[in-house]
C-alpha positions as a printed Julia matrix, in Angstrom:
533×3 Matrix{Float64}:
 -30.49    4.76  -13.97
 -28.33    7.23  -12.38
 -26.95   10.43  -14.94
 -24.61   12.94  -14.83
 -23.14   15.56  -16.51
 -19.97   17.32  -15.45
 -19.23   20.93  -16.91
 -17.84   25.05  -16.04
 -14.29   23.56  -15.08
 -11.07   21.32  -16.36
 -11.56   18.24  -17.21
  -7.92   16.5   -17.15
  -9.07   13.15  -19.15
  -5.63   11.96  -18.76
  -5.6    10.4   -22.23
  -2.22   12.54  -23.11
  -0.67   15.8   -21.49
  -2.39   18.71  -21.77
  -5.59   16.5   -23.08
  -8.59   18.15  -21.66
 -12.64   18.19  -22.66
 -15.26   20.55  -21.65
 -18.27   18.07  -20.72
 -18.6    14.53  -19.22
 -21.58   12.56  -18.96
 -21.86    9.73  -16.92
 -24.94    7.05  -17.15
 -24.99    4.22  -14.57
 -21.41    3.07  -14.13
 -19.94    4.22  -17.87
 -18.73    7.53  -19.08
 -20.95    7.83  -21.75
 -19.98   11.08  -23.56
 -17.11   13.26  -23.33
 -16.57   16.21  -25.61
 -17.48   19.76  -26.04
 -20.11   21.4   -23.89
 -22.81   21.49  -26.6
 -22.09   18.51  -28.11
 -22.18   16.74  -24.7
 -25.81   18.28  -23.02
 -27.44   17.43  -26.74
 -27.32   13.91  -25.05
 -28.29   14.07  -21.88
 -32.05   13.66  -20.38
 -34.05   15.79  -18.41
 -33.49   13.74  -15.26
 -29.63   14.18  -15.54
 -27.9    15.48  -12.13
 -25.9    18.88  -13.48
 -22.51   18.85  -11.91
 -21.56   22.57  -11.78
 -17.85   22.17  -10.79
 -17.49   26.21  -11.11
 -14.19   26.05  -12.02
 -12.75   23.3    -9.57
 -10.66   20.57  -11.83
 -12.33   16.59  -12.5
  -9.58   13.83  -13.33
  -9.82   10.04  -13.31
 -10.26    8.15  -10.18
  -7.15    7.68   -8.16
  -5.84    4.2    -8.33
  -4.07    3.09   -5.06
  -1.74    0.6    -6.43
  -0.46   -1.13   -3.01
  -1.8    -0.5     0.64
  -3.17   -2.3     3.17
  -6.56   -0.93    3.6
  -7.93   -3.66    4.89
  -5.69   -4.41    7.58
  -5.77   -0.35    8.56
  -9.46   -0.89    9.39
  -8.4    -3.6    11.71
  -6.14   -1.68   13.34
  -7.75    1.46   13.36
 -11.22    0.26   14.01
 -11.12   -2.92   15.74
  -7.59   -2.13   17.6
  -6.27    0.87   18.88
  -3.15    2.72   16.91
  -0.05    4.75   18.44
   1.77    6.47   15.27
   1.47    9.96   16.7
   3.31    9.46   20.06
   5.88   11.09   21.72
   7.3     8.35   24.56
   7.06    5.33   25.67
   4.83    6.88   28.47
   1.96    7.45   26.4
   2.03    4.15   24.55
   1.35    2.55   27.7
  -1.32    4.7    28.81
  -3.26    3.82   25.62
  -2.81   -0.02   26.36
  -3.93    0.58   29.76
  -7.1     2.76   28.52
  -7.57   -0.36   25.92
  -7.22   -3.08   28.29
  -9.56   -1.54   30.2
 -12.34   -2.57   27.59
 -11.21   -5.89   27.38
 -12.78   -9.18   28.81
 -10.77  -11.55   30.8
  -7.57  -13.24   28.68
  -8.66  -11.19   25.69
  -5.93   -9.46   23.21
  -4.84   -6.07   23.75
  -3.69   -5.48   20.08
  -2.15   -1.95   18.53
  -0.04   -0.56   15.69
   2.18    1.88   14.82
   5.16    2.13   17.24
   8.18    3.15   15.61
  10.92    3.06   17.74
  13.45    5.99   16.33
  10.21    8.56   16.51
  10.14    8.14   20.46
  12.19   10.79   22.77
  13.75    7.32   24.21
  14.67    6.22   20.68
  14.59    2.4    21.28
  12.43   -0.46   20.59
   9.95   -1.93   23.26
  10.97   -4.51   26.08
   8.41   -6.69   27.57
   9.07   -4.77   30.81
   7.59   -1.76   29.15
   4.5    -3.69   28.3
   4.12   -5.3    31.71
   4.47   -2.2    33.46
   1.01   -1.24   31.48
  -0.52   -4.55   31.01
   0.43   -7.79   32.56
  -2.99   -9.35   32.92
  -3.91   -9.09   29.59
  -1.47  -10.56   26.27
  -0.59   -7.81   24.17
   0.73   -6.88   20.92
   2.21   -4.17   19.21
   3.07   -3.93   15.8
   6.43   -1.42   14.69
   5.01    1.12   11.97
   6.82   -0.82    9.57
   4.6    -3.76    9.71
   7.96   -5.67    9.96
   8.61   -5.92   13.46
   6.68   -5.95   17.04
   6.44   -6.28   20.36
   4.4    -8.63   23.01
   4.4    -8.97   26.99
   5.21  -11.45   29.05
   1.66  -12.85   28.67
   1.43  -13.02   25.34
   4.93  -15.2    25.33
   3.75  -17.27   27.56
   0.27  -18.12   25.31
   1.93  -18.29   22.71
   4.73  -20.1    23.86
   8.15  -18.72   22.68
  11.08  -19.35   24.27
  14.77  -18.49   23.24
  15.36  -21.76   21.41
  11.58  -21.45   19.63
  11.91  -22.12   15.9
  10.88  -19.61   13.54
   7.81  -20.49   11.63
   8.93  -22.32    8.46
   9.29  -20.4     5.13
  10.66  -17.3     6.78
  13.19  -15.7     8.43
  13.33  -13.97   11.66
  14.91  -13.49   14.98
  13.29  -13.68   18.61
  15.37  -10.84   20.22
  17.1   -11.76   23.96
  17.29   -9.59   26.65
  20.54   -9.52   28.98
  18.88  -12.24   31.2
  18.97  -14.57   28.26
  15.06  -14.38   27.81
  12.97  -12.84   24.98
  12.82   -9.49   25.28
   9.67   -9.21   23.54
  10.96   -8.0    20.54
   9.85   -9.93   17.33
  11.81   -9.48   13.98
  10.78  -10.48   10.82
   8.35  -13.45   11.0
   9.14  -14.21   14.22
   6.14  -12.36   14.49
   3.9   -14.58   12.93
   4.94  -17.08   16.6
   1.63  -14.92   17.88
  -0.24  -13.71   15.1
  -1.04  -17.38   14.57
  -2.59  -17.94   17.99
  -4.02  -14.51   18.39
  -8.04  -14.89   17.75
  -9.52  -13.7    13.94
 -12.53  -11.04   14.22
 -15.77  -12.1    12.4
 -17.1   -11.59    9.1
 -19.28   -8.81   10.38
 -16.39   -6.94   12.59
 -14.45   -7.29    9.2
 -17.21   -5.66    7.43
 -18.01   -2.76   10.11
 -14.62   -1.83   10.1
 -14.37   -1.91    6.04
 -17.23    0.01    5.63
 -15.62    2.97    7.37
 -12.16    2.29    5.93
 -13.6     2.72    2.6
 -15.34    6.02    3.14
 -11.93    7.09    4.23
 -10.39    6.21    0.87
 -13.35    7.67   -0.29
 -12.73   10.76    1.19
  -8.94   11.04   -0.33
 -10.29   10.14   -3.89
  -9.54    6.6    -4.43
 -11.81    4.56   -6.34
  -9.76    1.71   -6.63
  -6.48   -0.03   -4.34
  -4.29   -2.93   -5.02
  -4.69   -4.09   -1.36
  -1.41   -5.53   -0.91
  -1.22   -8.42    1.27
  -4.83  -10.24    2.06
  -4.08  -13.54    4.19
  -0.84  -11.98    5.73
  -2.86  -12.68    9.82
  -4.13  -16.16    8.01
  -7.47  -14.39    7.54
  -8.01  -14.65    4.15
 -11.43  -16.65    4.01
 -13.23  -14.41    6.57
 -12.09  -11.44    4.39
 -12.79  -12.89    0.96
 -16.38  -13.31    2.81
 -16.59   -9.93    3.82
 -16.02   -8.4     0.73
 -18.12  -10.69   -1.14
 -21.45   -9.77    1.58
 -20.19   -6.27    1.19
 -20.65   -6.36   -2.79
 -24.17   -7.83   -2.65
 -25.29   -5.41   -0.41
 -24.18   -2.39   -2.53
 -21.64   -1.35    0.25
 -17.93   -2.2    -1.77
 -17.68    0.96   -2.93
 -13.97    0.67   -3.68
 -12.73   -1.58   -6.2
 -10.46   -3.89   -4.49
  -7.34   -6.11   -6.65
  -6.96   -8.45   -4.45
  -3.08   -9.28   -3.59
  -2.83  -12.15   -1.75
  -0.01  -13.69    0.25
   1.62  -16.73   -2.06
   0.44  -19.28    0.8
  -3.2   -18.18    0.27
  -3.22  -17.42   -3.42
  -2.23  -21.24   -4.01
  -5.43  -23.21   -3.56
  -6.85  -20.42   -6.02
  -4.33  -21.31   -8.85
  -4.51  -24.87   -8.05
  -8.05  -24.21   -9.14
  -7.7   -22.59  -12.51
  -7.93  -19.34  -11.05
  -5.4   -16.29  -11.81
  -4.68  -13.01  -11.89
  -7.71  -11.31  -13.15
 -11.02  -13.69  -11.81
 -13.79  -11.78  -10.83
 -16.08   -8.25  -10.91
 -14.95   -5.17  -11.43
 -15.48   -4.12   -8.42
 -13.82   -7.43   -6.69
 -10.57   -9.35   -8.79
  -8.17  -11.67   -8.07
  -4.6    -9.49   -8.72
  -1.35  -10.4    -7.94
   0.55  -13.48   -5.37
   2.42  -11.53   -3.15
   5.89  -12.43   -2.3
   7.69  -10.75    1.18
  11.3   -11.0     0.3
  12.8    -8.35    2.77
  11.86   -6.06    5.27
  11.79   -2.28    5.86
  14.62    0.43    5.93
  13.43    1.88    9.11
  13.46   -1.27   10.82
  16.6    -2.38    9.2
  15.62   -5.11    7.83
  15.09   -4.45    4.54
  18.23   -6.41    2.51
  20.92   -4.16    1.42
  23.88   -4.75   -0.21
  26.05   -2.52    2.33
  25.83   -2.36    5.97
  23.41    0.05    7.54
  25.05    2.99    9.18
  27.01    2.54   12.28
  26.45   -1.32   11.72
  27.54   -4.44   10.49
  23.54   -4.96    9.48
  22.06   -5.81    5.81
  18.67   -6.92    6.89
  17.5   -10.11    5.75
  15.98  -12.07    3.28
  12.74  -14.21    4.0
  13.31  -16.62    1.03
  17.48  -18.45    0.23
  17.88  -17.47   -4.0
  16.51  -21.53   -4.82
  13.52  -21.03   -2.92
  12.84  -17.38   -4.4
  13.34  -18.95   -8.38
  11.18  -21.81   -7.29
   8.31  -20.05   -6.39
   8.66  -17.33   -8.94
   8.9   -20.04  -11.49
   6.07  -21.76  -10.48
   3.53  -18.77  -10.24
   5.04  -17.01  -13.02
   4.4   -20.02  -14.95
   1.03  -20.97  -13.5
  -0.38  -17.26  -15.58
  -0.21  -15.36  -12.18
   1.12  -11.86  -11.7
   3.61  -11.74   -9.18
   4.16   -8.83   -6.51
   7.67   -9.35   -4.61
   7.68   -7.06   -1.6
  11.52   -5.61   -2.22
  13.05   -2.62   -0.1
  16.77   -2.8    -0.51
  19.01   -2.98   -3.11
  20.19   -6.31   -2.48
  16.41   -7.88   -2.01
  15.75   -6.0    -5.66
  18.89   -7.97   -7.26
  17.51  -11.24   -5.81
  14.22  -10.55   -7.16
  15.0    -9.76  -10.68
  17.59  -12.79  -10.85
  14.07  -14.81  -10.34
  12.32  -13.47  -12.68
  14.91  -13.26  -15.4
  15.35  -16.92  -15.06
  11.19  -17.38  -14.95
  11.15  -15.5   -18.0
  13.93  -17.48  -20.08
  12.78  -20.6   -19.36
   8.62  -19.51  -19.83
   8.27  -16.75  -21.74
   5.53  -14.69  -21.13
   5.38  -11.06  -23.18
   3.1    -9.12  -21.09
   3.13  -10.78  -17.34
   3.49   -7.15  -15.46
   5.41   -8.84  -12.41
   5.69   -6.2    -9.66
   8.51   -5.05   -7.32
   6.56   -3.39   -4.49
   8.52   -0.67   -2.67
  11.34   -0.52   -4.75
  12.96    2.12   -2.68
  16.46    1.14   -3.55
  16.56    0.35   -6.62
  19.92    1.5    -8.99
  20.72    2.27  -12.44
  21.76   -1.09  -13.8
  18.4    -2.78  -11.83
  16.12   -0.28  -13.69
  17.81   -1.12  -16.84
  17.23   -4.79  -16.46
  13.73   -4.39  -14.69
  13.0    -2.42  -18.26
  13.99   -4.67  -20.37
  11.74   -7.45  -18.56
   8.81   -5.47  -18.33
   8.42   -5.0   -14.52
   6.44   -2.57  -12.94
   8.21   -0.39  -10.08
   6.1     0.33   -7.93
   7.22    2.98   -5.7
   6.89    3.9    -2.38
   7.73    7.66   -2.52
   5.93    8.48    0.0
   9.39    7.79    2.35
  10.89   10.87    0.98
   8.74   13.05    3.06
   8.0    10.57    5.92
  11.46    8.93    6.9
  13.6    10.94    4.59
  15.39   12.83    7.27
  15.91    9.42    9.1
  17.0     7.49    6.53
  19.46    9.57    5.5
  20.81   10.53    9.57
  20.19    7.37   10.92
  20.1     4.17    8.54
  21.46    4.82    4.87
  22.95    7.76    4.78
  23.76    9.34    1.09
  22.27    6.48   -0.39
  18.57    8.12    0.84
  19.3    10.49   -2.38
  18.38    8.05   -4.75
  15.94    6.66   -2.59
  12.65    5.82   -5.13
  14.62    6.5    -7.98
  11.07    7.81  -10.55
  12.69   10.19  -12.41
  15.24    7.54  -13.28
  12.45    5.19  -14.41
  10.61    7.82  -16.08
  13.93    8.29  -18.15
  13.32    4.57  -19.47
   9.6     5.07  -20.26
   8.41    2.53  -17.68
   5.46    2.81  -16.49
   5.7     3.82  -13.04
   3.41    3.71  -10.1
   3.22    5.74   -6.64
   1.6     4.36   -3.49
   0.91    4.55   -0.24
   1.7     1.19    2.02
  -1.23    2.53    4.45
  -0.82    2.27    7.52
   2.58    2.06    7.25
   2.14    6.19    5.58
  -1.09    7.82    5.08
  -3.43    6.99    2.29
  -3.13   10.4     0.58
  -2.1    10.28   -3.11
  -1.81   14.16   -2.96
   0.72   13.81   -0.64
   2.59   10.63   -2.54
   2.41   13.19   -5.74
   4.01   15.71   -3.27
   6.69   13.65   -2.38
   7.28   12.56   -6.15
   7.4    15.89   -7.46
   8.9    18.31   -4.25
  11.14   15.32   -2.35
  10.95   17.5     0.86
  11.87   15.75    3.79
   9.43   16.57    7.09
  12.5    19.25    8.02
  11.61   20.94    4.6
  15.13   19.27    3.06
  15.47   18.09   -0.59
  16.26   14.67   -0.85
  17.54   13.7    -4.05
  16.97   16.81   -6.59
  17.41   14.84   -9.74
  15.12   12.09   -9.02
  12.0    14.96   -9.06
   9.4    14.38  -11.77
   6.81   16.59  -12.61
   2.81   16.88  -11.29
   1.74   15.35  -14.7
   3.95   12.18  -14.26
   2.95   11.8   -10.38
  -0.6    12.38  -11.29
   0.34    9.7   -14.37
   1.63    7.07  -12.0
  -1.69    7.29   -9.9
  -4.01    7.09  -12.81
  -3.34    5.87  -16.11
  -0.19    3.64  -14.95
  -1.58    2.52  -11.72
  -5.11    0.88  -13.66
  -2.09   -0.82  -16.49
  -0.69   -2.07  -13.27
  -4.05   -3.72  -12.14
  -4.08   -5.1   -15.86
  -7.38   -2.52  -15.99
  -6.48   -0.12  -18.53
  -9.27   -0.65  -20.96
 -11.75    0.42  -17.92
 -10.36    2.82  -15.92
  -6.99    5.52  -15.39
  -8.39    7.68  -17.83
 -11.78    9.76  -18.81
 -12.94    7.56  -22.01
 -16.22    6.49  -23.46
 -16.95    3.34  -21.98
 -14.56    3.46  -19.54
 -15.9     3.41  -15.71
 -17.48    6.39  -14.05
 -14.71    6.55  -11.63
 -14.34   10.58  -11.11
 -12.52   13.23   -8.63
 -12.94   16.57   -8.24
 -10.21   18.81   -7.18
 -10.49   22.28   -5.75
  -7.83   22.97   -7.93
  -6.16   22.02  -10.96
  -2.57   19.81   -9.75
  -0.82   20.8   -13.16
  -0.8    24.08  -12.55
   0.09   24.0    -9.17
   3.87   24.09   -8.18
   5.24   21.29   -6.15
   5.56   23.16   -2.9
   1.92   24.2    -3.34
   0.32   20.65   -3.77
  -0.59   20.12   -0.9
  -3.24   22.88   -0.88
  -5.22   20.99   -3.3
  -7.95   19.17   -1.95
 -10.62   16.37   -2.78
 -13.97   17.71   -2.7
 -16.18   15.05   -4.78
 -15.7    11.07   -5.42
 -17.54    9.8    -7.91
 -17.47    5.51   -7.84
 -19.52    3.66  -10.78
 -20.83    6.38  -11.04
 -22.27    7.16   -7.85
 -21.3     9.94   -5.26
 -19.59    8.54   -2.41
 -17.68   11.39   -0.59
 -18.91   14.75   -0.88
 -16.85   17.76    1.24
């Protein structure tokens, strides 16, 4: 059985500020000592690896409480991705360069457009496609995940027309050009028009491109992810499959909370099985609810019009049907994760829970509001007093701050993932990531938390700063109570998993600005090394 001991450095166990331990020792999965040094290496064995960390700083695991990680390794490994361009001109050489290693009538898939980071600041037209690819369908998903873009081909396969009907339980529009035509622009689950006749990958493509989107994870420190929308493509069987293979082999070496999409998670409850089924290293988490879109792509609900507009987004589910479902899963022992960006989408969402709550009281359910971005005073009060989580996506502040404040919300971006107003209230707070939509880097999420510096080196919102220890909180201790795990893992315990990082450096006593020097250089999962620097 595999040992370590980890000494010569800090040892942050998380347990309570300023709570640190000279010595952890580590036998199979389980922390099985933690102490002083001497008191520590009386226990260990001859055959115990030493773990000099020569000053360098070892903390918990970090907990990625909501990404996609799974449908990242599509894109990224299976697809081809386009957040880094400049024009329009260079998103069609890479569908040209793509189509290129396509079969006849195969899918040219990509991700990551974002209209309003181009030099021609405007979304896609089909014409723009066609010009690149008109032999092939294609498909183009907006950076937001909430919009995207297909070809004349692809319209034609999948047969939408201007008078098409938007796939029932959602909302959407399928944009028309001047001629009267679809322009190729697909809003909100319009989307889903082609994603539901655009071919799934295999079990073993799935699990290729896993494997490598774990050791990237890996690589940033992150032991375990809330992976925050599983069925979204209608996939969810050949992933649940994947995963499963993946564990057997010895290969999951991530520990995935599986959030699945309401329309998947239902044959599950029907079954008897909720929130919390499963292995440790594979569990049934949360039914996820999309209630609004994103900021960027102004569709996340707001309860004023976006700037220069007569926009508020929209709302994939009317009040009734929101309570309904709520009710139902709330009272059917699930945990519920309701994907809310604006302030008006929040409002709805805590309505349907409030009423879930009165009429089935449950005292420690830990329903979710995913994003949260928008969130105000009175919501956090009432989200408090229920007991749900906000789970933040901070990560904006640095990313689209400067945008969000110029181009779609203007002051309103100042408050923008209010966390040092929830910290205020003692709720448990977490951070994430929503990779792809930003990079899975919680160093960077704890930079945004703590520094909110825009990309232009701005501060957005001053007040709303919290400090290294409560952004290194929110991605450890608060991020496993989120997952319903914190009697395993968020914190260096006895018996608690031996899910470790070591830092280069130690994050509390390194000033905001600086954080981003600090860097992973060891992960540690059940014990096990699986990223090394």
């Amino acid at each position: 059985m595999d040992r370590k001991v980890f000494y010569n450095g800090t040892i942050l166990t998380m347990q309570a500020e300023g709570h640190t331990v000279e010595a952890v020792y580590t036998i199979g999965d389980r922390i099985a000592a933690i102490g002083n040094r001497d008191d520590v290496f009386r226990q260990i064995t001859d055959d115990t690896e030493r773990v000099d960390l020569e000053g360098k700083t070892l903390i918990p695991g970090f907990i990625e409480s909501h990404a996609h990680v799974t449908d990242w390794a599509e894109c990224e490994f299976l697809q081809f991705t386009c957040y880094h361009i400049k024009n329009i001109a260079e998103l069609q050489d890479m569908i040209r360069e793509n189509a290129k290693t396509k079969k006849a009538g195969e899918w040219v898939i990509g991700y990551g457009y974002n209209d309003s980071m181009v030099a021609e600041m405007r979304h896609l037209e089909r014409a723009d496609i066609d010009a690149a690819c008109a032999d092939h369908p294609v498909f183009v998903m907006h950076g937001s995940g909430h919009l995207a873009y297909v070809n004349s081909k692809a319209l034609e396969i999948c047969n939408i027309h201007a008078d098409t009907p938007i796939p029932a339980g959602g909302q959407g529009e399928i944009h028309l050009g001047a001629d009267g035509l679809p322009s190729g622009l697909l809003i909100g689950q319009a989307y889903n028009l082609a994603l539901s006749v655009i071919p799934k990958y295999t079990v073993e493509e799935y699990k290729g491109a896993f494997r490598k989107g774990i050791a990237a994870a890996n690589a940033k420190g992150v032991c375990s992810i809330g992976d925050g929308s599983i069925g979204y493509m209608g996939n969810q069987w050949q992933l649940l499959r994947a995963f499963h293979e993946l564990e057997k082999e010895g290969d999951l070496n991530l520990r995935f909370y599986l959030v699945i999409m309401d329309y998947g998670y239902i044959p599950f409850m029907e079954g008897g099985l909720v929130t919390g089924f499963g292995s440790e290293s594979l569990q049934l988490g949360s039914i996820k609810l999309l209630l609004d879109g994103s900021i960027q792509g102004r569709t996340a609900s707001v309860k004023e019009p976006y700037l220069g507009t007569d926009e508020k987004g929209l709302l994939h589910h009317t009040p009734e049907d929101l309570q309904a479902r709520v009710e139902r899963y709330h009272r059917g022992g699930c945990q519920i994760a309701i994907h809310t960006n604006g302030d008006n989408a929040i409002e709805e969402a805590i309505n349907a829970i409030e009423k879930a709550q009165a009429a089935y009281p449950r005292p420690d359910a830990r329903h979710m509001l995913i994003h949260c971005q928008m969130a105000s005073e009175e919501q956090l009060d009432r989200m408090a007093k229920l007991g749900i989580i906000a789970n933040f996506f901070v990560g904006h502040v640095h990313v689209w701050g400067d945008l969000h404040r110029d181009r779609f919300i203007g002051e309103r971006a100042l408050r923008m993932d209010p966390v040092a107003s929830a910290k205020k209230r003692n709720m448990p707070f977490c951070l994430h990531t929503d990779l792809p939509v930003t990079p899975l880097d919680p160093i960077l999420s704890m930079y945004a938390a703590t520094a909110r510096r825009t990309k232009s080196g701005k501060i957005l919102g001053e007040d709303q700063r919290v400090s290294v220890y409560d952004a290194l909180r929110a991605w450890t201790v608060n991020a496993a109570h989120s997952m319903f795990g914190e009697t395993v893992k968020g914190s260096i315990r006895e018996g608690y998993l031996a899910d470790l990082v070591i830092l280069s450096q130690n994050p509390l006593e390194t000033a905001p600005d600086d954080l981003l020097d600090v860097q992973v250089v060891q992960t540690v999962v059940g014990g096990k090394t699986v990223y090394r620097a």
